[in-house]
Residue frames as a rotation matrix with the C-alpha (Angstrom) as fourth column:
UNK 1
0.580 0.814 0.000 0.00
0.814 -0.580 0.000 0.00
0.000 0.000 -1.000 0.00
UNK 2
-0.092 -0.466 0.880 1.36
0.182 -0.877 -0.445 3.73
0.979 0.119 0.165 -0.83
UNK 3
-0.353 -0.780 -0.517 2.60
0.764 0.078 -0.640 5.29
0.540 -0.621 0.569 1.79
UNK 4
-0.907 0.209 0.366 0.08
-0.241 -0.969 -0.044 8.07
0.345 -0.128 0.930 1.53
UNK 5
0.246 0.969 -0.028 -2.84
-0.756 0.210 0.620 5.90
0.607 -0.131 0.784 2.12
UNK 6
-0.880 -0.286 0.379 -2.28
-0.466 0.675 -0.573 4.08
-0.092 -0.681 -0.727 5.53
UNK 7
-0.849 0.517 -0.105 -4.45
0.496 0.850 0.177 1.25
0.180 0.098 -0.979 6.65
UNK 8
-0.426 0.425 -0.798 -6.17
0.607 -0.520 -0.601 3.77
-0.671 -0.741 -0.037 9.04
UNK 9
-0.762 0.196 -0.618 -6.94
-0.576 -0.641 0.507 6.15
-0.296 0.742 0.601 6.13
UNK 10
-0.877 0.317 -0.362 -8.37
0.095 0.852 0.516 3.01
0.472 0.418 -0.777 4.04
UNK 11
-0.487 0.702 -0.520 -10.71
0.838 0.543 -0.052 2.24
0.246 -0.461 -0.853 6.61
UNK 12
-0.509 0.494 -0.705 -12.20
0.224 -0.714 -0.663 5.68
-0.831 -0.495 0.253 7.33
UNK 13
-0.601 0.203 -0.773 -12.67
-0.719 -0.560 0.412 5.96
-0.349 0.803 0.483 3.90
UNK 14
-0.774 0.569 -0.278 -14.22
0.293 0.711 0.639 2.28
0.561 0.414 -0.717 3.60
UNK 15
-0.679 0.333 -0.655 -16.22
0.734 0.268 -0.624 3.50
-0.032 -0.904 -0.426 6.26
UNK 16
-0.723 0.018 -0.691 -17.51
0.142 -0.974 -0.174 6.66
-0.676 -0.224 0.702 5.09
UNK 17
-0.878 0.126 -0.462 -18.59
-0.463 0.024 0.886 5.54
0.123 0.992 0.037 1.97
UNK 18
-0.373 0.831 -0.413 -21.10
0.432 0.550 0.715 3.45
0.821 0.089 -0.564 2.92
UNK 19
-0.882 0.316 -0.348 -22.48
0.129 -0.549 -0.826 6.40
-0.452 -0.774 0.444 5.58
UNK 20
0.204 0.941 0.271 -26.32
0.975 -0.169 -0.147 6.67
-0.093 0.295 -0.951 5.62
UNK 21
-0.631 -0.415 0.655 -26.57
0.349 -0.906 -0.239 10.47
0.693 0.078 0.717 3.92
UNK 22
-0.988 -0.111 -0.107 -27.86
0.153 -0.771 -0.618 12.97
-0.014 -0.627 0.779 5.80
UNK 23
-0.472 0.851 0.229 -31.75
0.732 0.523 -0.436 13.04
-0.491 -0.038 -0.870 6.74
UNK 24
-0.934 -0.033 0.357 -33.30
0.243 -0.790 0.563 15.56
0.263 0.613 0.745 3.99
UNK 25
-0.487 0.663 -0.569 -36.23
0.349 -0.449 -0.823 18.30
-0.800 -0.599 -0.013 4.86
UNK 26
0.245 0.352 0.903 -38.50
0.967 -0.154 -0.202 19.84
0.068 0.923 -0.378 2.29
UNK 27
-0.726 -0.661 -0.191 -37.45
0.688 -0.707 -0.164 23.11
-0.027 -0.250 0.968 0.93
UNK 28
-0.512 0.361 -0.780 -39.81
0.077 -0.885 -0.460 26.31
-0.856 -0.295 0.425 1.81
UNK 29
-0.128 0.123 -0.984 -42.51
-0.902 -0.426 0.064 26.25
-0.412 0.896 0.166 -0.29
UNK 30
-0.475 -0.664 -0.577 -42.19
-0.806 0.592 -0.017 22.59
0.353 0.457 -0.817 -1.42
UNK 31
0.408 0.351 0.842 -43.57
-0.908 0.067 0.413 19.67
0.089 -0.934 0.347 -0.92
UNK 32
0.910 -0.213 -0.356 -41.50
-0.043 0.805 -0.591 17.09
0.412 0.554 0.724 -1.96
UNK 33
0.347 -0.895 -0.281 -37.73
0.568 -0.038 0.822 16.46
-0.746 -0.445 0.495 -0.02
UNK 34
0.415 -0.707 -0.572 -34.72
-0.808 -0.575 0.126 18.48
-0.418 0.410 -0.810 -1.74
UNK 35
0.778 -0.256 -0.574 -32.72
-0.132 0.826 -0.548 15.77
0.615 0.502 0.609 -3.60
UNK 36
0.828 -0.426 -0.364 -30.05
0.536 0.412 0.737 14.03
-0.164 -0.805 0.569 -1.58
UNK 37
0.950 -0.181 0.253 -26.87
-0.227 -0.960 0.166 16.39
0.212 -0.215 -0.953 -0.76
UNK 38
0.639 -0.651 -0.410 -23.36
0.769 0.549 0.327 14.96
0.012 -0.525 0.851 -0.58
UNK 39
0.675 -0.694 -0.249 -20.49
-0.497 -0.678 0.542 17.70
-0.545 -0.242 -0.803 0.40
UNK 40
0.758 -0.651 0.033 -17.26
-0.225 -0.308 -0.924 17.92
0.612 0.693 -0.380 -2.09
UNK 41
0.125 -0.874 0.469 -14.38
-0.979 -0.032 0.202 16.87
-0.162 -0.484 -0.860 0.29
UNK 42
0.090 -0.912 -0.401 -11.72
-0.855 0.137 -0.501 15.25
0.512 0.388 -0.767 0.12
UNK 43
0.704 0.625 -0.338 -12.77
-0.359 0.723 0.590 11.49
0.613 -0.294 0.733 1.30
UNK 44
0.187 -0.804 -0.565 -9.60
0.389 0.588 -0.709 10.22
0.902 -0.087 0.423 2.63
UNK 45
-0.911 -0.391 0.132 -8.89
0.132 -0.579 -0.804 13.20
0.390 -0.716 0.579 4.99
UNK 46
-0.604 0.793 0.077 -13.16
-0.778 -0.608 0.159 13.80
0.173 0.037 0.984 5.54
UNK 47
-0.994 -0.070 -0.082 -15.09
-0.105 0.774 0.624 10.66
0.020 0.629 -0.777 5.45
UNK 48
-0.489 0.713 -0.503 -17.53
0.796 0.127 -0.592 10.92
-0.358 -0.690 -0.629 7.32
UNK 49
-0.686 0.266 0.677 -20.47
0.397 -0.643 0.655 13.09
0.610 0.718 0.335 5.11
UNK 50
0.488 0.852 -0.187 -22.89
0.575 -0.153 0.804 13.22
0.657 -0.500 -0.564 8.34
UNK 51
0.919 0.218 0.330 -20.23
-0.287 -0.208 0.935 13.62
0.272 -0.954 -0.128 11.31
UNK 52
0.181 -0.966 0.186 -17.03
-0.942 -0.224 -0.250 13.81
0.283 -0.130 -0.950 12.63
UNK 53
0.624 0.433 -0.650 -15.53
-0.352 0.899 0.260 10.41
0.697 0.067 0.714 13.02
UNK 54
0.945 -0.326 -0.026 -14.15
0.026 -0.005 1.000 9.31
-0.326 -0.945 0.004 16.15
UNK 55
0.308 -0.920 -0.241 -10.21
-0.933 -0.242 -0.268 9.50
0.188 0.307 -0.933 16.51
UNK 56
-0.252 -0.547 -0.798 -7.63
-0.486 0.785 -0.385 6.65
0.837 0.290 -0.464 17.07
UNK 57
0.555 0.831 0.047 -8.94
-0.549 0.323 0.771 3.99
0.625 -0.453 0.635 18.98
UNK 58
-0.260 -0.518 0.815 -7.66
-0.654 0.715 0.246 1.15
-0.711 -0.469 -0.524 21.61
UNK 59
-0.405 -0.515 -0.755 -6.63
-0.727 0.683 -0.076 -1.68
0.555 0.518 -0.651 20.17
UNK 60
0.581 0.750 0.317 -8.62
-0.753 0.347 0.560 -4.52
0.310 -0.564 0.766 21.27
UNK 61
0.784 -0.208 -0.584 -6.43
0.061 0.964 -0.260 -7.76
0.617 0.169 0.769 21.09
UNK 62
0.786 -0.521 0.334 -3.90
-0.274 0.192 0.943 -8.84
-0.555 -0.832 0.008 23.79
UNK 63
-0.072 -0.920 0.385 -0.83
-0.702 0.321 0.636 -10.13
-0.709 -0.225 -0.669 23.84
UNK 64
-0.387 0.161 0.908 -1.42
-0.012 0.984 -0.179 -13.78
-0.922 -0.080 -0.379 23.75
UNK 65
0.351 0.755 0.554 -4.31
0.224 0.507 -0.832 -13.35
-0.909 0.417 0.009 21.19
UNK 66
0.737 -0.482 -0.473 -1.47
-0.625 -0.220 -0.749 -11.35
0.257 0.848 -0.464 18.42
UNK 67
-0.603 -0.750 0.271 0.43
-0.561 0.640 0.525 -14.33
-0.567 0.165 -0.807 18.85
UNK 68
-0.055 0.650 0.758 -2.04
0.090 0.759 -0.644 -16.64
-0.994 0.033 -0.100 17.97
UNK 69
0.718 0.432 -0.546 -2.98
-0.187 -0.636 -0.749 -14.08
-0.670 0.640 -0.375 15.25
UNK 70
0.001 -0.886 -0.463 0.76
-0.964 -0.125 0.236 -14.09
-0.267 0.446 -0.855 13.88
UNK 71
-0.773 -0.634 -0.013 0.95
-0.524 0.627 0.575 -17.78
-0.356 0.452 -0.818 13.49
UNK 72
-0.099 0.335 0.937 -2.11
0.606 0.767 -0.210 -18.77
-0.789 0.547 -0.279 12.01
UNK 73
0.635 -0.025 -0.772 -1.60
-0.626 -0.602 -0.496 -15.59
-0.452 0.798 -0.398 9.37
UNK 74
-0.309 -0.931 0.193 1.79
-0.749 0.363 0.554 -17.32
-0.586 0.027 -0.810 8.89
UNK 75
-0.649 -0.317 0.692 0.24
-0.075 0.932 0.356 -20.35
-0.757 0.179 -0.628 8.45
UNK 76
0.420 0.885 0.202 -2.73
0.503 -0.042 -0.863 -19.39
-0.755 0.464 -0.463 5.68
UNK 77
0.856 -0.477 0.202 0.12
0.071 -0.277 -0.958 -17.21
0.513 0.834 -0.203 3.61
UNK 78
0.589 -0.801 -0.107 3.64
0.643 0.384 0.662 -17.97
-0.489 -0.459 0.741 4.08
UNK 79
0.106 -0.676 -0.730 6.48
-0.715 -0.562 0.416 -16.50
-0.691 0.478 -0.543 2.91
UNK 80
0.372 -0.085 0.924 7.35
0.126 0.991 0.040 -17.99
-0.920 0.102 0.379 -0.58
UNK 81
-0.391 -0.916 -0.094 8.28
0.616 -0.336 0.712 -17.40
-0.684 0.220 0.695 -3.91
UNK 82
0.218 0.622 0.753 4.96
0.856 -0.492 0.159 -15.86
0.469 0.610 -0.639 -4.99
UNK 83
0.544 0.546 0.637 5.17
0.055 -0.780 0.623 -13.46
0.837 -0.304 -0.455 -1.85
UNK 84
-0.696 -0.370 0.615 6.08
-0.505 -0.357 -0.786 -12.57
0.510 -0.858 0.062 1.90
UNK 85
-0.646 0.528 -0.552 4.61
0.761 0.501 -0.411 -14.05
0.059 -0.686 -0.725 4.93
UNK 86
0.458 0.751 0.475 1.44
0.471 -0.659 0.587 -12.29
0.754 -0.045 -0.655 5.95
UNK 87
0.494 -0.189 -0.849 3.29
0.803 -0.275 0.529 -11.40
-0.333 -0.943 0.016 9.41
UNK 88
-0.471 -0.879 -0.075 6.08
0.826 -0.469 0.312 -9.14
-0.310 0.085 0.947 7.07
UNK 89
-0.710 0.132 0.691 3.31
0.262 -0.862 0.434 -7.15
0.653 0.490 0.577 5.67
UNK 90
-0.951 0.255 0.173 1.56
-0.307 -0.834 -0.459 -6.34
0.027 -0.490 0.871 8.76
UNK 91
-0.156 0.927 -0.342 -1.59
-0.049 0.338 0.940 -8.46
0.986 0.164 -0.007 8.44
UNK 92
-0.256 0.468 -0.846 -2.02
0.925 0.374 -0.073 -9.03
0.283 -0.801 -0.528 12.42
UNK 93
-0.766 -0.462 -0.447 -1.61
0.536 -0.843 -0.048 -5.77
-0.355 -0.276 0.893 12.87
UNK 94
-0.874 0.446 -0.192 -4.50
-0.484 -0.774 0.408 -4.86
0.033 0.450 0.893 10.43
UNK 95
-0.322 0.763 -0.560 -6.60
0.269 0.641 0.719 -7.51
0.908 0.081 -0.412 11.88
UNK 96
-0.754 -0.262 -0.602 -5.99
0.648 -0.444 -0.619 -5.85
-0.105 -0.857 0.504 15.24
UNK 97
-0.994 -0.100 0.042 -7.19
0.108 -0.864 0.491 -2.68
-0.013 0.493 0.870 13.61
UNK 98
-0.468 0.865 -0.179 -10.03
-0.283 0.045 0.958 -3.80
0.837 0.499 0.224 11.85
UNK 99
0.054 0.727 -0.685 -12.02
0.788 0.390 0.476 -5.71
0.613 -0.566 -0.552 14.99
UNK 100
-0.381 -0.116 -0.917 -11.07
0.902 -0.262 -0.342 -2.70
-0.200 -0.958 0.204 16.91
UNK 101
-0.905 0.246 0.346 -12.73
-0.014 -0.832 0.555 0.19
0.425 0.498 0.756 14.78
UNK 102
-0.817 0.542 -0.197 -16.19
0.061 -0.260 -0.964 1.69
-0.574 -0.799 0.179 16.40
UNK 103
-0.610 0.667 -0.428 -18.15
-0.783 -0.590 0.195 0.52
-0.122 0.454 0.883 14.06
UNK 104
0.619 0.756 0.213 -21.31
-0.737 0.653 -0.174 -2.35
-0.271 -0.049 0.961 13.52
UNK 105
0.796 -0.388 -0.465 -19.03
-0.207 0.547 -0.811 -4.62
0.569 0.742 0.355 10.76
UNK 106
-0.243 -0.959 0.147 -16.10
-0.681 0.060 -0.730 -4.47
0.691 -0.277 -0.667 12.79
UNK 107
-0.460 -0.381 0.802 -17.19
-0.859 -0.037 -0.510 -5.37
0.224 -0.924 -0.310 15.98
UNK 108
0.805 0.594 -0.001 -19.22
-0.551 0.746 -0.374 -8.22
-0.222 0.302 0.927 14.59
UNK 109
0.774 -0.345 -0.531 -16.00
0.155 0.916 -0.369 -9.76
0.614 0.203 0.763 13.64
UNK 110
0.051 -0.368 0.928 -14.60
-0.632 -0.731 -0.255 -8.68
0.773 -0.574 -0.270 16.59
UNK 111
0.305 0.229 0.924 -16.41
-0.869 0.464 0.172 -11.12
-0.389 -0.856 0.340 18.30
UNK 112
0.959 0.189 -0.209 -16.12
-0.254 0.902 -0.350 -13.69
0.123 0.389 0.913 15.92
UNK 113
0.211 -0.959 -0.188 -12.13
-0.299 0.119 -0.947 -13.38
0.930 0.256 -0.262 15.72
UNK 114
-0.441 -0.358 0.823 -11.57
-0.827 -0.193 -0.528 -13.26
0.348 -0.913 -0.211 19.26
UNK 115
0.061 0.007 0.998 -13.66
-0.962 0.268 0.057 -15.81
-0.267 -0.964 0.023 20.49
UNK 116
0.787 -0.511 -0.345 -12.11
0.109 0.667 -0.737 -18.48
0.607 0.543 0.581 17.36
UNK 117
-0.538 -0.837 0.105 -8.66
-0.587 0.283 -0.758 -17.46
0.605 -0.469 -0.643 18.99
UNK 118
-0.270 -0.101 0.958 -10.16
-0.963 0.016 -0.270 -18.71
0.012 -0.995 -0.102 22.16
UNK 119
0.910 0.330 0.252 -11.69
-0.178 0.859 -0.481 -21.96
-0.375 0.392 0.840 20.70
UNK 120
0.558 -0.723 -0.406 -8.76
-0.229 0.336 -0.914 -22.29
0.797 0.603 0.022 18.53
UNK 121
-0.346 -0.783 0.517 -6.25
-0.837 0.008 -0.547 -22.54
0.424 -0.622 -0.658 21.90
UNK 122
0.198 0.521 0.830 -8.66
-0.857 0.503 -0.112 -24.54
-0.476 -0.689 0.547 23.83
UNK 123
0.920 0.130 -0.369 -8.84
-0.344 0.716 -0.607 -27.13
0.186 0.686 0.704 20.69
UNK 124
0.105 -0.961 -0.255 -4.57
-0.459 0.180 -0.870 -26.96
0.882 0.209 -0.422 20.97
UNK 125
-0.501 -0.800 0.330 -4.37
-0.839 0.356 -0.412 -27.56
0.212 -0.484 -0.849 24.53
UNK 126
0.496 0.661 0.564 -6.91
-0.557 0.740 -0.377 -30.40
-0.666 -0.127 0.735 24.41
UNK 127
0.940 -0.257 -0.224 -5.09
-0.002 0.652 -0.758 -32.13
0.341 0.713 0.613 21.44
UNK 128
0.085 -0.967 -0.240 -1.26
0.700 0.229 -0.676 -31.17
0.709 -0.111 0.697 22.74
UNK 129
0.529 0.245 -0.813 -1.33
0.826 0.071 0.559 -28.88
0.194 -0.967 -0.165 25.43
UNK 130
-0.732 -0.664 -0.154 0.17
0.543 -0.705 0.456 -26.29
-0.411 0.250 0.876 23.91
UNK 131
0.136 0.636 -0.760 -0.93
-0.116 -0.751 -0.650 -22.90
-0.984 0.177 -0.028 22.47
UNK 132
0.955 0.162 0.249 -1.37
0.246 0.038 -0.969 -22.94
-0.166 0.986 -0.003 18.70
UNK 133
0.740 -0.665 -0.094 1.79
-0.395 -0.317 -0.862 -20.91
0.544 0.676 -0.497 17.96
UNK 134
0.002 -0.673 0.740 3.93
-0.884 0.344 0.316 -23.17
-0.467 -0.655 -0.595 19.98
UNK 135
0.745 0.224 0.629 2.49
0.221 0.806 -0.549 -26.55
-0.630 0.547 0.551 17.51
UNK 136
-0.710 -0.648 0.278 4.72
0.322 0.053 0.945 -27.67
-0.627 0.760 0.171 15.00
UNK 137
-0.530 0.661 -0.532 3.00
-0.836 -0.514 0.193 -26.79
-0.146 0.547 0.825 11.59
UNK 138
-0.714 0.208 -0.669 1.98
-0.072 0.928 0.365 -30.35
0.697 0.309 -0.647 10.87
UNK 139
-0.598 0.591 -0.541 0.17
0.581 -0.145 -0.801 -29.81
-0.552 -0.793 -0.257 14.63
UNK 140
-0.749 0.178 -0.638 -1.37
-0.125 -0.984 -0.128 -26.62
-0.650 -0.016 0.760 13.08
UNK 141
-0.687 0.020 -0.726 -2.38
-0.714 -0.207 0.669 -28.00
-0.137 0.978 0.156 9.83
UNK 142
-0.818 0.457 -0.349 -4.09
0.558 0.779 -0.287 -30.99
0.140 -0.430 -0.892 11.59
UNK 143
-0.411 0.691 -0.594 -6.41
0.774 -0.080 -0.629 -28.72
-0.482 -0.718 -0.502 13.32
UNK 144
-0.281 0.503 -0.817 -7.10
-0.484 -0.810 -0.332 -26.23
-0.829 0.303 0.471 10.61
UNK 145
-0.982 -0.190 -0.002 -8.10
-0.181 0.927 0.330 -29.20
-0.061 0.324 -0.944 8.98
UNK 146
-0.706 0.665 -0.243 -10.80
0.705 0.689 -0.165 -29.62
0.058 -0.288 -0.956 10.84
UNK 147
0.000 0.532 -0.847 -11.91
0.642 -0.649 -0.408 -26.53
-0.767 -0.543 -0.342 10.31
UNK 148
-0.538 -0.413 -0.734 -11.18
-0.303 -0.718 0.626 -25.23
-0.786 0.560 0.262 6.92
UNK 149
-0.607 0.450 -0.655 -13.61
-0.774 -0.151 0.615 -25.17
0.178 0.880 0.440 3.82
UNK 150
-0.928 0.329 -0.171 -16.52
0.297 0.936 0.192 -27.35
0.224 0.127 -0.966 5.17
UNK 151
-0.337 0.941 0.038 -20.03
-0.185 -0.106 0.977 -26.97
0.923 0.322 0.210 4.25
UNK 152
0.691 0.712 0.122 -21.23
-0.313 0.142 0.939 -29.37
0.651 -0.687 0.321 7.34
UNK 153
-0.319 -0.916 0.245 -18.31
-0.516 -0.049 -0.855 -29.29
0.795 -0.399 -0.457 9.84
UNK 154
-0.441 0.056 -0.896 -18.66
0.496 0.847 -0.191 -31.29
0.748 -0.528 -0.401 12.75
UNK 155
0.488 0.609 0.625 -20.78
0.263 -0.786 0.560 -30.17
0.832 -0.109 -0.544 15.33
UNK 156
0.647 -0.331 -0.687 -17.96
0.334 -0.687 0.645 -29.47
-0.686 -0.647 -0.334 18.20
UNK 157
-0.695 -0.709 -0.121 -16.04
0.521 -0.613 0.595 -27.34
-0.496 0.350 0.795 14.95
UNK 158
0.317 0.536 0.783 -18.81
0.881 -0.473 -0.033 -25.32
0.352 0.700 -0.622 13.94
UNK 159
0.943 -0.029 -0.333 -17.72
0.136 -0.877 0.461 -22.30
-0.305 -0.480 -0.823 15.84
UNK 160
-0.205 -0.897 0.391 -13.94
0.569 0.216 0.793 -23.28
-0.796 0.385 0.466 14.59
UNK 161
-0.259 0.025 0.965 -15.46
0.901 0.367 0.232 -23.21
-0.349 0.930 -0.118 11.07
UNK 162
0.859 0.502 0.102 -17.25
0.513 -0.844 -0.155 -19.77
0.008 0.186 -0.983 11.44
UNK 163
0.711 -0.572 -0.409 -14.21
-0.233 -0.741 0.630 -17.88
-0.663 -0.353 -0.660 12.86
UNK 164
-0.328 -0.944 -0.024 -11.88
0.281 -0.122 0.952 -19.15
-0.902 0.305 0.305 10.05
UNK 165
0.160 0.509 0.846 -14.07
0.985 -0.140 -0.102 -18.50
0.067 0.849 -0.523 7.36
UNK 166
0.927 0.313 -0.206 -14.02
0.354 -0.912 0.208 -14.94
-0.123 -0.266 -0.956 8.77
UNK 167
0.694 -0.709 -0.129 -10.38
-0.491 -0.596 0.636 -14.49
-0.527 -0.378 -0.761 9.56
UNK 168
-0.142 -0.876 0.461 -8.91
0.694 0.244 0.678 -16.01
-0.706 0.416 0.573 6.69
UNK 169
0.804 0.572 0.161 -11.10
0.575 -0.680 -0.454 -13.01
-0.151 0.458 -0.876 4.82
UNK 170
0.951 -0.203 -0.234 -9.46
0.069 -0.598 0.799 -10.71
-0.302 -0.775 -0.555 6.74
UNK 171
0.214 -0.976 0.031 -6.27
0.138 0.061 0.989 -11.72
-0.967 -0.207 0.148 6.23
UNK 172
-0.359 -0.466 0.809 -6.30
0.925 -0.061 0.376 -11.63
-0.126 0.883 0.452 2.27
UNK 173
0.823 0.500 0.268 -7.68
0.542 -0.833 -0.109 -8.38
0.169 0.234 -0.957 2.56
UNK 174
0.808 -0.437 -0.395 -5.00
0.217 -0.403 0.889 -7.21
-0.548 -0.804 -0.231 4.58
UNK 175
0.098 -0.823 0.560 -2.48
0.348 0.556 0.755 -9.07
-0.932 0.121 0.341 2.88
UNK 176
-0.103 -0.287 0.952 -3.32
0.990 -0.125 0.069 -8.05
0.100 0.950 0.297 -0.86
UNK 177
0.946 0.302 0.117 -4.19
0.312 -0.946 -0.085 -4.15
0.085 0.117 -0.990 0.09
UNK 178
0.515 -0.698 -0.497 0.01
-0.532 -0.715 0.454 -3.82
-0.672 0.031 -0.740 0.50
UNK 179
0.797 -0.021 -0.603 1.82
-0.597 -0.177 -0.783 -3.33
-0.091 0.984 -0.153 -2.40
UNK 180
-0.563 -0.817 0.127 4.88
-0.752 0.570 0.330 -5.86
-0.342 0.090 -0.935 -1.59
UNK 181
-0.281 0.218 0.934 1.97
0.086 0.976 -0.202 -8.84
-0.956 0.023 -0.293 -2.54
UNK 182
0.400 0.863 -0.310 0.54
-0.213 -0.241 -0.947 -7.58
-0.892 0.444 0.088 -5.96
UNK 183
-0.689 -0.703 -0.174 3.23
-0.647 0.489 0.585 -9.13
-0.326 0.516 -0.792 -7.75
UNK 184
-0.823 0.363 0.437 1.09
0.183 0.898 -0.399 -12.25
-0.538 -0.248 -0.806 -6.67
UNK 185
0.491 0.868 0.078 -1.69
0.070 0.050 -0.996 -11.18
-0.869 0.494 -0.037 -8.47
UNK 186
-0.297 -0.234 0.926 0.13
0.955 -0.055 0.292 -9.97
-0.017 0.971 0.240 -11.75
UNK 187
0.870 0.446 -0.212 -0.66
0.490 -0.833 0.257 -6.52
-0.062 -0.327 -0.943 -10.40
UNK 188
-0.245 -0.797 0.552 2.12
0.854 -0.447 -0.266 -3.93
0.459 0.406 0.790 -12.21
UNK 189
0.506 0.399 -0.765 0.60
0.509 -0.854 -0.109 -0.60
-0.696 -0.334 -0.635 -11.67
UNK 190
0.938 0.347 0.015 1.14
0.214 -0.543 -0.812 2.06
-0.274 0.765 -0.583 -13.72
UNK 191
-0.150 -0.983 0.105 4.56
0.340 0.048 0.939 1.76
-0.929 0.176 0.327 -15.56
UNK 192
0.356 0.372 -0.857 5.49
-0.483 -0.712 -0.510 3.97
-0.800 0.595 -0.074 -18.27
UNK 193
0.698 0.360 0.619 5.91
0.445 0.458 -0.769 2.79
-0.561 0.812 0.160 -22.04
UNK 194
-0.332 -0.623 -0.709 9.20
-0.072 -0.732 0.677 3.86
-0.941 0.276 0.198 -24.05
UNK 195
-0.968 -0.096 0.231 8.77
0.200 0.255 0.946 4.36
-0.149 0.962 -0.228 -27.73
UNK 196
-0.860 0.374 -0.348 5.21
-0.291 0.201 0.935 4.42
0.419 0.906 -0.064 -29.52
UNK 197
-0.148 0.583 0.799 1.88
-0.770 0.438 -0.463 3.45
-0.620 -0.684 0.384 -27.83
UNK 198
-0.968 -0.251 -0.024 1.95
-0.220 0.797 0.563 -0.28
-0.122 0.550 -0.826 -29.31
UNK 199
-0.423 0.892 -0.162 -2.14
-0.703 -0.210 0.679 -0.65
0.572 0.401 0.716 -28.78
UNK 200
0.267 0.467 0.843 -4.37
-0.832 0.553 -0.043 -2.96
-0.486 -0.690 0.536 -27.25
UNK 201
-0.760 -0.610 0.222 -2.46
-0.506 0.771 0.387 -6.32
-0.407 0.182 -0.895 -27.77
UNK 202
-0.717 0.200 -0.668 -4.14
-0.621 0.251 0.742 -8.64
0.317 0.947 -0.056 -30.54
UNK 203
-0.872 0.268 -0.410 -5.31
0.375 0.904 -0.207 -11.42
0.315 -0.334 -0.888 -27.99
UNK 204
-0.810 0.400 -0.429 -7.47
0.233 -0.451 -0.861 -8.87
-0.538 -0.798 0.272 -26.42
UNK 205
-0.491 0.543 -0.681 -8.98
-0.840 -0.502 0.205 -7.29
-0.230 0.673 0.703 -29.17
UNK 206
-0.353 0.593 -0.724 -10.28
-0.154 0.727 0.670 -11.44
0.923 0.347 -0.165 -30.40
UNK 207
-0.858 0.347 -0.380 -11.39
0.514 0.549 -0.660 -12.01
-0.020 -0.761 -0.649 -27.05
UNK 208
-0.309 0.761 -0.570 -13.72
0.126 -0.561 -0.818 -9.18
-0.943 -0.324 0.077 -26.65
UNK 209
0.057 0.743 0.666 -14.91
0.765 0.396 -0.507 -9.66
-0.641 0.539 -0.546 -30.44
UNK 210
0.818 0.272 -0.507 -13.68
-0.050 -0.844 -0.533 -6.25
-0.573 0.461 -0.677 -31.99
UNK 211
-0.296 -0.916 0.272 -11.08
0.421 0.130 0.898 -7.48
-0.857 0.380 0.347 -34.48
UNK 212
-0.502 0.116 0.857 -13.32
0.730 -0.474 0.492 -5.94
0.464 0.873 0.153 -37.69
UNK 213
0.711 0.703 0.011 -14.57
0.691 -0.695 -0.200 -2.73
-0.133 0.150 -0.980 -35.99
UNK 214
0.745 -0.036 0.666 -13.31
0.369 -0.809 -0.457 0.67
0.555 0.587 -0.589 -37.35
């Protein structure tokens, strides 16, 4: 992610955007509402179109639970040769974030994240007696097993099953919004062109059907 648009930014601005607008009055004379009203500003620095939006919050997550956090990011996107671990670009950190913003969406998976860590540990020291980020991976990989892409999960891992569905989201959000992963996608950004503009490459042009227009 640019350097000008932190995570914090991001999110005020994901946040703003989807603000209910402002409740509208008829004007004088009128009996119909005015048409809805959005203010010109500058969304990043402004987001909020109703009201000022709160400032920098507490962090919600402990210790214990950004460990947890750190090694099952770790273990859902490693370092490799597509990418970085999720831990190098900050993903706990913006899972932190995110459950800890003051808003509905958040704190819904707020709960969910948090009380998966807490299921997720319990599950570890019931199987080895260790916390999660103390398992070998093979340990790790066992138990997100049991909990990863099933429809009808057993019924003591349904609560497993919710909270990783949720917080492996999370994490590729995190993970693809900074600009060290977008390699991984095939994501260039705007690089400049020496010589000639060469056109819209041939394959393209037969894919989308316009090889005989004008």
């Amino acid at each position: 992610m640019s350097e000008n648009l932190s995570r914090r930014h991001a999110l005020k601005w994901l946040a703003g955007t989807v603000a209910a607008p402002v409740a509208l009055k008829a004007a004088p004379g009128e009996t119909e509402p005015a048409p809805p009203a959005y203010p010109q500003r500058y969304t990043l620095h402004d987001p909020d179109f109703s009201k000022a939006l709160p400032g920098p919050w507490d962090k919600l997550m402990t210790e214990a639970e950004l460990k947890t956090t750190t090694a099952l990011a770790d273990l859902i996107l490693p370092k490799d040769e597509h990418g970085p671990a999720a831990s190098e670009v900050g993903v706990p950190a913006f899972l932190n974030e995110w459950i800890s913003a003051p808003y509905e969406k958040q704190r819904e998976d707020g709960e969910v994240i948090r009380g998966g860590l807490a299921w997720l540990n319990t599950e570890c020291f019931k199987r080895h007696a260790k916390p999660f980020e103390e398992l070998t991976t093979e340990q790790q990989s066992a138990i997100v097993d049991d909990i990863c892409g099933l429809e009808k999960p057993k019924p003591e891992h349904r609560i497993g099953a919710a909270f990783f569905k949720t917080f492996r989201q999370l994490c590729l959000g995190g993970y693809y919004t900074h600009s060290a992963t977008w390699k991984g996608l095939g994501y260039i950004g705007n690089i400049s062109l020496g010589g000639p503009y060469p056109g819209v490459p041939q394959d393209i042009i037969e894919k989308y059907g316009l090889q005989d227009v004008a």
